[in-house]
ROLOLUM-764029 format. One line per 8 residues: their letters; for each residue x, y, z of N, C-alpha, C, O. Coordinates in Angstrom, 3 decimals. Example, Ala and Ser with C-alpha at 12.3 -4.5 7.8 and 13.67 -1.06 7.14 Angstrom:
BEGIN
AS	13.190 -5.690 7.800 12.300 -4.500 7.800 13.200 -3.300 7.800 14.236 -3.319 8.465 | 12.850 -2.250 7.080 13.670 -1.060 7.140 12.900 0.030 7.870 13.409 1.138 8.039
***
This chain:
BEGIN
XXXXXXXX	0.845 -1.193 0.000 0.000 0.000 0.000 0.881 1.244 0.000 1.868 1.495 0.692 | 0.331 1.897 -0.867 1.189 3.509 -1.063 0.802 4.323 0.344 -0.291 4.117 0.873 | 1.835 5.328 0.958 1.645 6.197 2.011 0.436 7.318 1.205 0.060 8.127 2.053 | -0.098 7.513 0.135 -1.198 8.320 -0.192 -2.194 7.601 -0.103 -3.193 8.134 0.379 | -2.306 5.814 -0.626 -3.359 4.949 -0.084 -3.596 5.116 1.402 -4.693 5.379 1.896 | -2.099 4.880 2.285 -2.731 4.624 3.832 -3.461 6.087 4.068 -4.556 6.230 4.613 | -2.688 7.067 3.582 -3.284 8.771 4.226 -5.219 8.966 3.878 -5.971 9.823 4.342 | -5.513 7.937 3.011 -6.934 8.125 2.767 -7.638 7.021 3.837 -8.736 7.289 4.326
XXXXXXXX	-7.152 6.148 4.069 -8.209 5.413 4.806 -7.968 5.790 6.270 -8.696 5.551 7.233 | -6.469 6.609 6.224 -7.108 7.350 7.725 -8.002 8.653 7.894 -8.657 9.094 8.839 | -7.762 9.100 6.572 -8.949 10.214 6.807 -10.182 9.610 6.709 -10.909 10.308 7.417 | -10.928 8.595 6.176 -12.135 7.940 6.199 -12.095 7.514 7.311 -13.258 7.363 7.682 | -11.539 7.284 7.924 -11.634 6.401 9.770 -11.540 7.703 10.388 -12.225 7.784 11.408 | -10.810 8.894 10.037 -11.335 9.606 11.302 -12.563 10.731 11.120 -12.739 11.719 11.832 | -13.210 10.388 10.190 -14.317 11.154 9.847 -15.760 10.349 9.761 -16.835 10.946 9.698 | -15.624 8.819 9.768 -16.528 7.761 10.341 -16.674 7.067 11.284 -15.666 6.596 11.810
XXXXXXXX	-18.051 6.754 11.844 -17.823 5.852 12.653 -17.685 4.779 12.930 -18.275 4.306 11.959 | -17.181 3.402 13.837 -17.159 2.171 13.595 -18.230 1.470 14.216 -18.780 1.516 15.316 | -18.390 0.635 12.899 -20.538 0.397 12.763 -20.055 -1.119 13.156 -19.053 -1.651 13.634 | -21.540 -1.561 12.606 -22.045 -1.278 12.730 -23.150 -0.402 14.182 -22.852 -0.836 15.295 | -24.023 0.441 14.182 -24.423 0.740 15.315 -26.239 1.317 14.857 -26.656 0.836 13.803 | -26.767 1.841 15.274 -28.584 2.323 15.495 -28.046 3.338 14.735 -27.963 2.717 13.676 | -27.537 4.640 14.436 -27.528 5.471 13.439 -27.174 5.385 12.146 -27.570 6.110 11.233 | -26.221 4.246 12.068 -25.991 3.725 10.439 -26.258 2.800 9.687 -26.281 2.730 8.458
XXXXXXXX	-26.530 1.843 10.734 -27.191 0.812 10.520 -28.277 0.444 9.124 -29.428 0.722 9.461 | -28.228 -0.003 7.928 -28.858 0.072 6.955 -30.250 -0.346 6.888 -30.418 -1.397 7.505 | -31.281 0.107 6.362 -32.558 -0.473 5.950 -33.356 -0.376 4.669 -33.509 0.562 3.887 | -33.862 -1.725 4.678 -34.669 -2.071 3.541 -35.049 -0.517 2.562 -35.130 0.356 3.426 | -35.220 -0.069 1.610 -36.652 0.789 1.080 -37.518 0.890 1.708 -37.834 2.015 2.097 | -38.184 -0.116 2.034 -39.692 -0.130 2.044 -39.847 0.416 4.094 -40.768 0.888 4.760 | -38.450 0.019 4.401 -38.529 0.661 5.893 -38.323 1.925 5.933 -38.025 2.308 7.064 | -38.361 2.678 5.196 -38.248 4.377 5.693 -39.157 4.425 5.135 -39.169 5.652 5.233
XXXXXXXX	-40.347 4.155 4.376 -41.510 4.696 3.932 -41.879 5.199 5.120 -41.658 4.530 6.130 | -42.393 6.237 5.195 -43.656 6.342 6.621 -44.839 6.478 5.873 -45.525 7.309 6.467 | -45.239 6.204 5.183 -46.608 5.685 4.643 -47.048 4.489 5.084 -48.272 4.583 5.176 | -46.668 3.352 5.422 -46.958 2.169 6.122 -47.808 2.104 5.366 -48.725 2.906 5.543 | -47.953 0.791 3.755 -48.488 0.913 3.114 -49.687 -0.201 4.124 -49.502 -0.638 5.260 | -50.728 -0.381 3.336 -51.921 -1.316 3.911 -51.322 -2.649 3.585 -51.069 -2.807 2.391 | -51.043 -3.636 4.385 -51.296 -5.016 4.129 -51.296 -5.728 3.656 -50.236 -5.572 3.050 | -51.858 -7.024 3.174 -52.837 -7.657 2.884 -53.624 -7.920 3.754 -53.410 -7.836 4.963
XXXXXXXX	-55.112 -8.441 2.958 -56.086 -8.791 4.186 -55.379 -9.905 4.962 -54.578 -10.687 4.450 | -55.684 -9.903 6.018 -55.790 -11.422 7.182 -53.983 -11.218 7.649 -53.439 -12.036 8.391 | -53.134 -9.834 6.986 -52.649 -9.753 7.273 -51.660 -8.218 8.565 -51.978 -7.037 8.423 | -50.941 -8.504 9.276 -50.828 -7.201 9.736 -48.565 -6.840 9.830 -47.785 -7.757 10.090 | -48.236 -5.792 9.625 -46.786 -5.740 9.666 -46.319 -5.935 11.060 -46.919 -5.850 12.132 | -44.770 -6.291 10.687 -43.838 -6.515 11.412 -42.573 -5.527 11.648 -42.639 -4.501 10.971 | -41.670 -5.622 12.310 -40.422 -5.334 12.003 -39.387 -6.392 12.299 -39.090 -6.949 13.357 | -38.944 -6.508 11.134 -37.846 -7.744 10.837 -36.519 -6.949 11.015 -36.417 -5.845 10.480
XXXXXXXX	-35.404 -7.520 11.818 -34.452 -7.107 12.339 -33.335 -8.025 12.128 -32.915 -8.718 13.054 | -32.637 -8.078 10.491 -31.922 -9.021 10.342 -30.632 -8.768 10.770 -30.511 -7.775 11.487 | -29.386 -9.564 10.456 -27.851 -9.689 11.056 -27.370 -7.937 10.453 -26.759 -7.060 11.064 | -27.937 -7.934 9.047 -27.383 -6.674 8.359 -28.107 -5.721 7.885 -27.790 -5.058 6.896 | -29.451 -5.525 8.751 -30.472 -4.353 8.354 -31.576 -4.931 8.542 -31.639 -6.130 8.814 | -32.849 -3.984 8.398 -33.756 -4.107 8.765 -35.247 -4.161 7.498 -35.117 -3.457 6.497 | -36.494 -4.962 7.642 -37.358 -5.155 6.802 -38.826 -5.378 7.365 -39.394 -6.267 8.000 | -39.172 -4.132 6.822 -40.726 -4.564 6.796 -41.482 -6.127 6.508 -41.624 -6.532 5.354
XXXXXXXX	-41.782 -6.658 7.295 -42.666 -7.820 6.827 -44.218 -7.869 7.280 -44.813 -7.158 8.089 | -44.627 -8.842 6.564 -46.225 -8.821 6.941 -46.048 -10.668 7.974 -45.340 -11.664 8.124 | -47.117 -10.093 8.325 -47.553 -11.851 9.247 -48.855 -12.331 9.906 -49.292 -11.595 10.792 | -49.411 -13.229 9.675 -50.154 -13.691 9.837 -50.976 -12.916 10.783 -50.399 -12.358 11.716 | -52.281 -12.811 10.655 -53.303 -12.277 11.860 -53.402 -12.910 13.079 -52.933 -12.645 14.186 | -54.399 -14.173 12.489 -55.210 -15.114 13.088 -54.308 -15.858 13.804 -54.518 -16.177 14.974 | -53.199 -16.197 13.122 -52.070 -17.523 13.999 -50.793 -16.777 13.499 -50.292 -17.138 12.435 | -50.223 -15.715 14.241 -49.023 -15.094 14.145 -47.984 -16.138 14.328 -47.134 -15.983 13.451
XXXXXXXX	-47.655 -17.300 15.232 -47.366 -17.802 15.815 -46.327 -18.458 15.043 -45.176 -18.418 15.478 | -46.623 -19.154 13.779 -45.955 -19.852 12.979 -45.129 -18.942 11.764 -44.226 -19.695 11.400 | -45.044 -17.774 11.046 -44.563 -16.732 10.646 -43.576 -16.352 11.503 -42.492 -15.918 11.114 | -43.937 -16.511 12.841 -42.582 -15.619 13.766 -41.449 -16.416 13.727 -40.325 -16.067 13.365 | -41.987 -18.074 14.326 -40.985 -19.327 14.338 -40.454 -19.248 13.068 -39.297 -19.667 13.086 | -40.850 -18.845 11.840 -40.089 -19.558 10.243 -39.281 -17.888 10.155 -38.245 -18.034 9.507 | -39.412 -16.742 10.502 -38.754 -15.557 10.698 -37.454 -15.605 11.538 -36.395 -15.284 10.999 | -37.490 -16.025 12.947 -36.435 -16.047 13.271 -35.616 -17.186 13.430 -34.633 -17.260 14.167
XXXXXXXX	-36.073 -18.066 12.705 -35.304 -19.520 12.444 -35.040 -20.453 13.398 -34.108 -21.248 13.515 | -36.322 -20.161 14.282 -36.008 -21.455 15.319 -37.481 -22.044 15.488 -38.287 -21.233 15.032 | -38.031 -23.065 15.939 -38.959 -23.745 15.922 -40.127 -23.254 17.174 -41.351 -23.360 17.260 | -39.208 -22.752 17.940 -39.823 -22.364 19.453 -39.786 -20.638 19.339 -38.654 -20.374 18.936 | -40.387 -19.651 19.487 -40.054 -18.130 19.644 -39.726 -17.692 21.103 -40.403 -18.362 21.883 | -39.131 -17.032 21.573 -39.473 -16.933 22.810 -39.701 -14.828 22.934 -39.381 -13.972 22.109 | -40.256 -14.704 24.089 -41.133 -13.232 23.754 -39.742 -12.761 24.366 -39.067 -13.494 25.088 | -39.349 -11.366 23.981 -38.802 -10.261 24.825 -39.986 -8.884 24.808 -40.312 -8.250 23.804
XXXXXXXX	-40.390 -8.709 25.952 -41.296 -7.731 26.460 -40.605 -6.042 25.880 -39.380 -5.982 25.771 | -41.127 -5.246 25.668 -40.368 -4.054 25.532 -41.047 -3.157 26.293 -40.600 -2.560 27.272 | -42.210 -3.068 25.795 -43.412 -1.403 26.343 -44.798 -1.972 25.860 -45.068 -2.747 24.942 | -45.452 -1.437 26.631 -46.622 -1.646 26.634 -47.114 -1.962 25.065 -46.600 -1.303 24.161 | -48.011 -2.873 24.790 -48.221 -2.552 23.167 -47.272 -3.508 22.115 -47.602 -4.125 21.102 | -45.794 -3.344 22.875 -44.808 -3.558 21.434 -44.067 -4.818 22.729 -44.088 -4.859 23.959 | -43.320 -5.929 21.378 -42.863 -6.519 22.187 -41.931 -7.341 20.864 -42.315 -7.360 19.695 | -40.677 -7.972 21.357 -40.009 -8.661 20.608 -39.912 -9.978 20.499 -40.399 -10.603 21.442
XXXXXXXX	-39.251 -10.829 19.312 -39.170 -12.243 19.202 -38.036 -12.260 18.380 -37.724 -11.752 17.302 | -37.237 -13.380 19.644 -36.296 -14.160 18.838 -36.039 -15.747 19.224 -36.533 -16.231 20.242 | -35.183 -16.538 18.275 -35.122 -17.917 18.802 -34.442 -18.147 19.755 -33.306 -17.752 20.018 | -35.322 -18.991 20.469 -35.181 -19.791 21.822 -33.926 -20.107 21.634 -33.177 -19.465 22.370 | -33.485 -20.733 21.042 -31.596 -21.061 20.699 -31.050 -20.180 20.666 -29.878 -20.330 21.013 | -31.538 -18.476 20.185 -30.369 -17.327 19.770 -29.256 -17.443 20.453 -28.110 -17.128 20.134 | -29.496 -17.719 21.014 -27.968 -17.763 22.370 -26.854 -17.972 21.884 -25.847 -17.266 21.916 | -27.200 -19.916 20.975 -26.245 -20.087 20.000 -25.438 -19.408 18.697 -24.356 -19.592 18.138
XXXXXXXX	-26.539 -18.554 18.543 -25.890 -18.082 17.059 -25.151 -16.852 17.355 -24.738 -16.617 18.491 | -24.958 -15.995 16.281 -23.948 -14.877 16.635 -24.353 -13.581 16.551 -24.993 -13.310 15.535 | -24.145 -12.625 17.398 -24.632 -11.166 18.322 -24.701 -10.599 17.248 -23.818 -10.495 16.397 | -25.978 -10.121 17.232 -27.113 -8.953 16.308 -26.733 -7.671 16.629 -27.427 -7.053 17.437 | -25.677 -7.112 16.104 -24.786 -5.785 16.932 -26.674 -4.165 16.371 -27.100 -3.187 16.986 | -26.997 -4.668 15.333 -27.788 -3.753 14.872 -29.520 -3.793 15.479 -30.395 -2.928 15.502 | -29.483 -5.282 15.944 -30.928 -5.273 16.723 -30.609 -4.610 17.865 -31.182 -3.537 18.053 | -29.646 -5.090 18.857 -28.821 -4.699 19.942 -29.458 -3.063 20.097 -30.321 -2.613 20.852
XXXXXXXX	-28.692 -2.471 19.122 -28.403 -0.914 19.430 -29.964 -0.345 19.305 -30.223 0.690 19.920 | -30.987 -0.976 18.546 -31.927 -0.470 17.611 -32.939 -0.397 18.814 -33.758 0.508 18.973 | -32.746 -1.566 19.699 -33.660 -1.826 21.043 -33.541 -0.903 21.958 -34.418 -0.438 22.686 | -31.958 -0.545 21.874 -31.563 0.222 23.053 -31.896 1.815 22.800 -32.090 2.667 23.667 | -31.904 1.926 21.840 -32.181 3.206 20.970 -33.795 3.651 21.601 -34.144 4.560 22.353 | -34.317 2.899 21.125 -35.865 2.517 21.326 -35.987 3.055 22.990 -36.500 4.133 23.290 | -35.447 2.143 23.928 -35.755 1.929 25.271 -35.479 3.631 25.863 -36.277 4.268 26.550 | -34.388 4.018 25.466 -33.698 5.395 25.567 -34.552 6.553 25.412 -34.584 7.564 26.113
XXXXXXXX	-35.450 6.167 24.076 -36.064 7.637 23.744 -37.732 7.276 24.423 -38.616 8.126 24.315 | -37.938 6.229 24.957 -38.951 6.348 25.693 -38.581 6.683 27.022 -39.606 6.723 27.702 | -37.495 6.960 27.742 -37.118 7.450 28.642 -37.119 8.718 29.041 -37.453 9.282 30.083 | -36.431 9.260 27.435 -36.251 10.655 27.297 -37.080 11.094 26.789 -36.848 12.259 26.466 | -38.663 10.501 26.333 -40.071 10.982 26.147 -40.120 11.288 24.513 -41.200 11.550 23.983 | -39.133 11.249 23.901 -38.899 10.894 22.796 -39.849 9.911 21.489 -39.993 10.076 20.277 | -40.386 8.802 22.530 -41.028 7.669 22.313 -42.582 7.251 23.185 -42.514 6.282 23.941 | -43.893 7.963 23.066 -44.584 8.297 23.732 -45.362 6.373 24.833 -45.979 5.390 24.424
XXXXXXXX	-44.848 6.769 26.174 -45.519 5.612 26.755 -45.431 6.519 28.053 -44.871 7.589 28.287 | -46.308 5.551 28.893 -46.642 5.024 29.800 -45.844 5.701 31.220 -44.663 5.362 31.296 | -46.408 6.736 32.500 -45.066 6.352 33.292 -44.950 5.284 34.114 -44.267 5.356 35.135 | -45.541 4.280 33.794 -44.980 2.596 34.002 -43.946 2.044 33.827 -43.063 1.668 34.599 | -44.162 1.969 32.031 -43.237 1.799 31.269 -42.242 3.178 31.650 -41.124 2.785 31.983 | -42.317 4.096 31.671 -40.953 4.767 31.488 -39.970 4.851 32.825 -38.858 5.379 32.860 | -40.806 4.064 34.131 -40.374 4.030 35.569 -39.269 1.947 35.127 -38.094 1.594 35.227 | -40.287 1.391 34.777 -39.717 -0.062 34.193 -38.310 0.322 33.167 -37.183 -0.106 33.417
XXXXXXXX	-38.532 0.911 32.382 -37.389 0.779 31.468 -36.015 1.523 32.369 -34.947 0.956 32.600 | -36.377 2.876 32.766 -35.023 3.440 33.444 -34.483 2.119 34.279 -33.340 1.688 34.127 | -35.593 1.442 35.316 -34.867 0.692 35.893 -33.718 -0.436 35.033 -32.521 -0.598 35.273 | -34.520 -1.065 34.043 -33.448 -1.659 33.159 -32.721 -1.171 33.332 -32.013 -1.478 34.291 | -32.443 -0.195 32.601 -31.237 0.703 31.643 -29.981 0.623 32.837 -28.784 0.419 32.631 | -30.620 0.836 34.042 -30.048 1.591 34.956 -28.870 0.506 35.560 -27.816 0.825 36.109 | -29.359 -0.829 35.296 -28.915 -2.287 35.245 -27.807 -2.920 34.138 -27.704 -4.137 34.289 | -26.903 -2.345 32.995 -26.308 -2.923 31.917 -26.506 -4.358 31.721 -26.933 -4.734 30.629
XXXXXXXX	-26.234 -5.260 32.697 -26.544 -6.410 33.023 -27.531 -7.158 32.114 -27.510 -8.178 31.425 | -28.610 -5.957 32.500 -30.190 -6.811 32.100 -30.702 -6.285 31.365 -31.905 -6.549 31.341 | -30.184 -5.189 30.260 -30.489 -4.574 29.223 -30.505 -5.943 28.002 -29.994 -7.045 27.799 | -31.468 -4.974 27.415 -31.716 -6.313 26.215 -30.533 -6.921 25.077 -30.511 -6.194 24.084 | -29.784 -7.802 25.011 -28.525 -8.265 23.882 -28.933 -9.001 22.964 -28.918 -10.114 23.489 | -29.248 -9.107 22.055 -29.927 -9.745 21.141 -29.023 -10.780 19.914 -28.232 -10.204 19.166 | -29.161 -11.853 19.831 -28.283 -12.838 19.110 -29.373 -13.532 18.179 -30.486 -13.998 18.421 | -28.358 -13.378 16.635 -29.723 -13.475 15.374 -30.660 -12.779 15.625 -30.823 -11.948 16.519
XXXXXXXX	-31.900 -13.434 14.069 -32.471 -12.597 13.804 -33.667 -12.033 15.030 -33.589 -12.340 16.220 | -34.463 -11.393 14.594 -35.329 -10.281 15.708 -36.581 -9.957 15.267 -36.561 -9.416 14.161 | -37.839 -10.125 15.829 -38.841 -9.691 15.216 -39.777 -8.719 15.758 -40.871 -9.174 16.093 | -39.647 -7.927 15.855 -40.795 -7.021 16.626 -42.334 -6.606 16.179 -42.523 -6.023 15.112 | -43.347 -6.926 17.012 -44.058 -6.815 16.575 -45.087 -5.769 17.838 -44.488 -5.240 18.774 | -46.538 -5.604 17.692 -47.325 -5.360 18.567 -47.374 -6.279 19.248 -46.684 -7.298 19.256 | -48.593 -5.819 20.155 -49.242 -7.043 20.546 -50.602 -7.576 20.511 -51.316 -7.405 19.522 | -50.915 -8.088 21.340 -52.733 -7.929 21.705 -53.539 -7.443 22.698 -52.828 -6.609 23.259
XXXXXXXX	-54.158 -7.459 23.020 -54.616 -7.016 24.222 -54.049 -7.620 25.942 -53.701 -7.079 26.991 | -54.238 -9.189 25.377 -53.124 -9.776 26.468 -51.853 -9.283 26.761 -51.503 -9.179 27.936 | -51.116 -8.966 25.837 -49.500 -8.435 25.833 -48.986 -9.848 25.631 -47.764 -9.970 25.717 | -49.541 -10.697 25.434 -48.978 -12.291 25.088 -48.934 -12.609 23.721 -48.028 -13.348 23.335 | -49.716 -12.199 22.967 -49.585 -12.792 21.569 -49.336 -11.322 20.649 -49.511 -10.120 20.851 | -48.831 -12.168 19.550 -48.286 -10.725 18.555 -49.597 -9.872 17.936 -50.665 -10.388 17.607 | -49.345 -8.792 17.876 -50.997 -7.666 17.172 -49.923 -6.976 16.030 -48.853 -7.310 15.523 | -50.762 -5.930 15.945 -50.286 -5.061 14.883 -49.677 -3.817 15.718 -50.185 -3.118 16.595
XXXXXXXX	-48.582 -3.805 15.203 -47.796 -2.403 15.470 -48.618 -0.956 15.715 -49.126 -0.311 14.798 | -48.639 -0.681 16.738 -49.112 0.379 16.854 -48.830 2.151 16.605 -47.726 2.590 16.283 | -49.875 2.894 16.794 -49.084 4.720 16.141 -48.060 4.705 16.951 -46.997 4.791 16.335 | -47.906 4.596 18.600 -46.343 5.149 18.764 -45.632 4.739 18.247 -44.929 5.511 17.596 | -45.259 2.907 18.169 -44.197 2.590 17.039 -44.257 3.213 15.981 -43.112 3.608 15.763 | -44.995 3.572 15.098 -45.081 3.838 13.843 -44.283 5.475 13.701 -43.447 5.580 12.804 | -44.478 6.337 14.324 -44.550 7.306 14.136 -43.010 7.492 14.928 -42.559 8.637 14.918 | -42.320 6.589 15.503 -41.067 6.872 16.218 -40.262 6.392 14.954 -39.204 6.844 14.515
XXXXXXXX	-41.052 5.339 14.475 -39.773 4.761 13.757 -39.733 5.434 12.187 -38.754 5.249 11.464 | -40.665 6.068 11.840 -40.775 7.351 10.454 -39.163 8.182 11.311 -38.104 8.221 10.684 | -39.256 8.636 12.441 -38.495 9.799 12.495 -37.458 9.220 13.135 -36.667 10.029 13.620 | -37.153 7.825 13.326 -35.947 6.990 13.223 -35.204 6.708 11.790 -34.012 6.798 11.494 | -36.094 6.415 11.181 -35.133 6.372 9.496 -35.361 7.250 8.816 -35.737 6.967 7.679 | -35.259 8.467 9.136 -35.118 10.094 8.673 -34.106 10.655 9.289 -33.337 11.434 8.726 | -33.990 10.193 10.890 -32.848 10.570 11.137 -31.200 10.280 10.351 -30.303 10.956 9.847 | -31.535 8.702 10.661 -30.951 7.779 10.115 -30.118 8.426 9.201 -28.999 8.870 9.456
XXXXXXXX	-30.928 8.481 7.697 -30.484 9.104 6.420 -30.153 10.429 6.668 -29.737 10.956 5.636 | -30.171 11.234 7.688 -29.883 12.528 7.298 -28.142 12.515 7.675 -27.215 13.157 7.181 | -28.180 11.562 8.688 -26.846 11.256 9.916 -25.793 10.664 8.191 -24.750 11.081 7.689 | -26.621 9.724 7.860 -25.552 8.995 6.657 -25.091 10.126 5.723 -24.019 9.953 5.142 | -25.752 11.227 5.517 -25.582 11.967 4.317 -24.200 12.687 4.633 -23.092 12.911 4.145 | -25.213 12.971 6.102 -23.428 14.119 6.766 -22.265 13.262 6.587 -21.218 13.581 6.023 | -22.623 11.859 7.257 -21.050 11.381 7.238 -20.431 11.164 5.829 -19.240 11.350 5.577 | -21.350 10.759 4.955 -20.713 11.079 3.502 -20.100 12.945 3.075 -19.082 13.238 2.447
XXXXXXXX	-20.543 13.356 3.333 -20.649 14.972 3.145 -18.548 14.665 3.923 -17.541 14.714 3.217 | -18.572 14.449 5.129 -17.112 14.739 5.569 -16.273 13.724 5.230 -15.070 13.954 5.351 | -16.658 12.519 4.782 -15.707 11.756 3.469 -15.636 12.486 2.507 -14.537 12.228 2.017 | -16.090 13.208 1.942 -15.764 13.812 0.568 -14.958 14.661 0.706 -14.047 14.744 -0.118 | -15.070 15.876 2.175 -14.492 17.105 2.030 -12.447 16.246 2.814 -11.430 16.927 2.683 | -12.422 15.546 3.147 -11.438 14.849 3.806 -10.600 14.622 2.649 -9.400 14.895 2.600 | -11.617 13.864 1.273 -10.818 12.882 0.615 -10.249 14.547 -0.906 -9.370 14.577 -1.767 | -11.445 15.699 -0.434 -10.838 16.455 -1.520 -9.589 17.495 -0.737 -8.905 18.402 -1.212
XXXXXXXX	-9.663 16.808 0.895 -7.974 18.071 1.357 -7.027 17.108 1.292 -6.018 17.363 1.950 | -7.038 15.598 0.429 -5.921 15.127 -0.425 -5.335 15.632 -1.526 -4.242 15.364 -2.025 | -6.371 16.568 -1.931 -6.231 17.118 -3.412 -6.626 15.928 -4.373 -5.810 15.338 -5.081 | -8.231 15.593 -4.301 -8.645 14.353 -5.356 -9.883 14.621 -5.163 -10.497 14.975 -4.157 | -10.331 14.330 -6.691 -11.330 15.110 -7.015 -12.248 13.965 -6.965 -11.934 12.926 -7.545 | -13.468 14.075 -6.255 -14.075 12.993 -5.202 -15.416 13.225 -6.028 -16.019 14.281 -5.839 | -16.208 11.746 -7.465 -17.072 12.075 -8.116 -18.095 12.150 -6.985 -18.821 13.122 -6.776 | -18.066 10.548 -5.986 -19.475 10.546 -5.014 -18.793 9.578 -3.945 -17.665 9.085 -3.954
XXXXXXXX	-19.807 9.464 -3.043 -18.541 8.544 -1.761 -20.264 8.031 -1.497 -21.271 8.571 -1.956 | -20.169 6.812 -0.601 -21.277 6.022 -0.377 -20.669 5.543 1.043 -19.514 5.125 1.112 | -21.685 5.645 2.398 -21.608 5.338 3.271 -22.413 4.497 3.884 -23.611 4.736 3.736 | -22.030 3.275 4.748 -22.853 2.410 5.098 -22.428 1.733 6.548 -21.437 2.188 7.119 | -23.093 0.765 7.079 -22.645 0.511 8.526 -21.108 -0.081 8.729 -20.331 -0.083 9.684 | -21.033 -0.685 7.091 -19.736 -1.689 7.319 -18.254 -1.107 6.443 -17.128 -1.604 6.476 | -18.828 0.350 5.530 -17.571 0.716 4.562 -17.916 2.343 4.352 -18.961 2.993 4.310 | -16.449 2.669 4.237 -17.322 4.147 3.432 -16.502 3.918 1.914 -15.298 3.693 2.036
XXXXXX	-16.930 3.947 0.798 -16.180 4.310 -0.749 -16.350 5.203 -1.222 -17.416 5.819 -1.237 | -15.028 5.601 -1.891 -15.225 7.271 -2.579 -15.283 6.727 -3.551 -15.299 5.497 -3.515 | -15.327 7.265 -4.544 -15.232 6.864 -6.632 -14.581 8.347 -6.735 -15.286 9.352 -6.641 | -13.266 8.397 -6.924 -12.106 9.515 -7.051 -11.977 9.590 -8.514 -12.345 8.683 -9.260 | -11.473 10.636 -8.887 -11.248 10.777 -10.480 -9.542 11.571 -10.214 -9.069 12.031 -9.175 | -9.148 11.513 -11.123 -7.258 12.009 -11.049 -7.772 13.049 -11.590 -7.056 14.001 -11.900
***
């Protein structure tokens, strides 16, 4: 590697951050819509929380039950509680597989701005969660995939996502993209006080690339 190669990937490292994490973290298209398109009948959405980004899915009404198990790839689901309303699923095995650094942050993100009122609940929920938080211990760690959904009236079985989710997570992947733009914006101005004329740079949880012209 040339000393003008190494001088660029330290200016990209010190003008990015090391991801993945909840602000860079990538998602689907169809997850920054905040239109939340309709459905299908008999059906209601999800949020799918894979190893490397995130996806709108639909799932079953009537028997959620079997959609969640074939989602997060284990036969058994087991619940993680969040807030009133909303609640998570992953496999009973996750344990085994390997740490979801982007569900991880996305939960904690979540738990945070209902703290900081950010995320409209409950002062139940917002007396319950500080206590978590307040615990590192027993904060939520999440291994493989992740499914979040509503609930029902029980708080036991999966429902449909409700307006606070909905309306936190529009101005979660707005943030999102505005955060990615900047950090592209200071890859470019970095890679042009090399003196290189920088056509476009693309930023993501796991790389930043310029496309340079001489």
């Amino acid at each position: 590697m040339s000393n003008n190669e190494a001088d660029i990937i330290d200016q990209i490292d010190e003008v990015t951050e090391p991801g993945p994490d909840a602000a860079t973290w990538t998602s689907e298209p169809e997850a920054g819509d905040a239109g939340w398109m309709e459905p299908e009948p008999g059906k209601m959405h999800a949020l799918m929380l894979w190893q490397d980004g995130a996806e709108i899915v639909e799932i079953n009404c009537d028997d959620p039950s079997s959609d969640i198990t074939e989602l997060v790839g284990d036969p058994v689901a087991e619940r993680m509680p969040l807030l009133t309303g909303l609640t998570a699923w992953v496999g009973d095995n996750s344990l085994t597989g390997p740490p979801n650094p982007g569900a991880t942050g996305f939960l904690d993100e979540l738990l945070r701005d209902a703290i900081s009122g950010d995320y409209a609940v409950s002062d139940a929920d917002r007396d319950r969660v500080t206590e978590l938080l307040a615990h590192p211990d027993k904060a939520p760690i999440v291994h493989g995939p992740c499914l979040v959904t509503g609930t029902d009236d029980s708080g036991d079985r999966a429902g449909p996502l409700n307006d606070a989710f909905r309306h936190w997570f529009a101005r979660y992947i707005q943030t999102g993209v505005q955060q990615r733009a900047e950090e592209a914006e200071r890859v470019r101005q970095a890679l042009a006080g090399l003196g290189l004329n920088v056509v476009a740079v693309g930023v993501n949880a796991i790389a930043s690339i310029a496309i340079v012209r001489p």
